[in-house]
Residue, then its C-alpha position, 0 to 999 in steps of 0.5 A: x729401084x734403078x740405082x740399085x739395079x746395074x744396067x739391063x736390070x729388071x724391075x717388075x710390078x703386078x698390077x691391075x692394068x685397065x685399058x685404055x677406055x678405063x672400063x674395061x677388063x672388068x677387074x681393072x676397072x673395078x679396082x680403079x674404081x675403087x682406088x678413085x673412091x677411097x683414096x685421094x689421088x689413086x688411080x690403076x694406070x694403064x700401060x701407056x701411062x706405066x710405060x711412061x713413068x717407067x721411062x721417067x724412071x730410067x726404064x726402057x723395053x717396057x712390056x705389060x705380061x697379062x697373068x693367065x690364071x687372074x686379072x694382073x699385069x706383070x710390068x716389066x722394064x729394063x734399066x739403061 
């Protein structure tokens, strides 16, 4: 995604984002419950470690938006 953005480029994924203690909201937690019962590396990740891999990515300003009418995220970062 970063290649193909020009700089201050948005790119923005929905997520499940728990907290920090995994358990917590109910939703995201249920969903990394789920990730980590049926697949062999999944996981919901939460917005330290997004953020983190986003920055990996060439991404800065990284800011999580909760959804207000559901249990997703709106990830957003900015290409440098």
């Amino acid at each position: 995604m970063h290649a193909s953005l020009k700089r201050g480029g948005r790119v923005a994924a929905l997520e499940f984002v728990p907290n920090e203690d995994r358990v917590s909201p109910p939703m995201a937690a249920s969903f990394s419950l789920t990730m980590l019962a049926t697949t062999a590396a999944g996981d919901a990740y939460t917005l330290p470690e997004l953020d983190a891999m986003y920055r990996a990515s060439g991404f800065d300003d990284v800011a999580g938006h909760p959804v207000p009418t559901g249990p997703h995220t709106v990830v957003v970062g900015h290409a440098v």
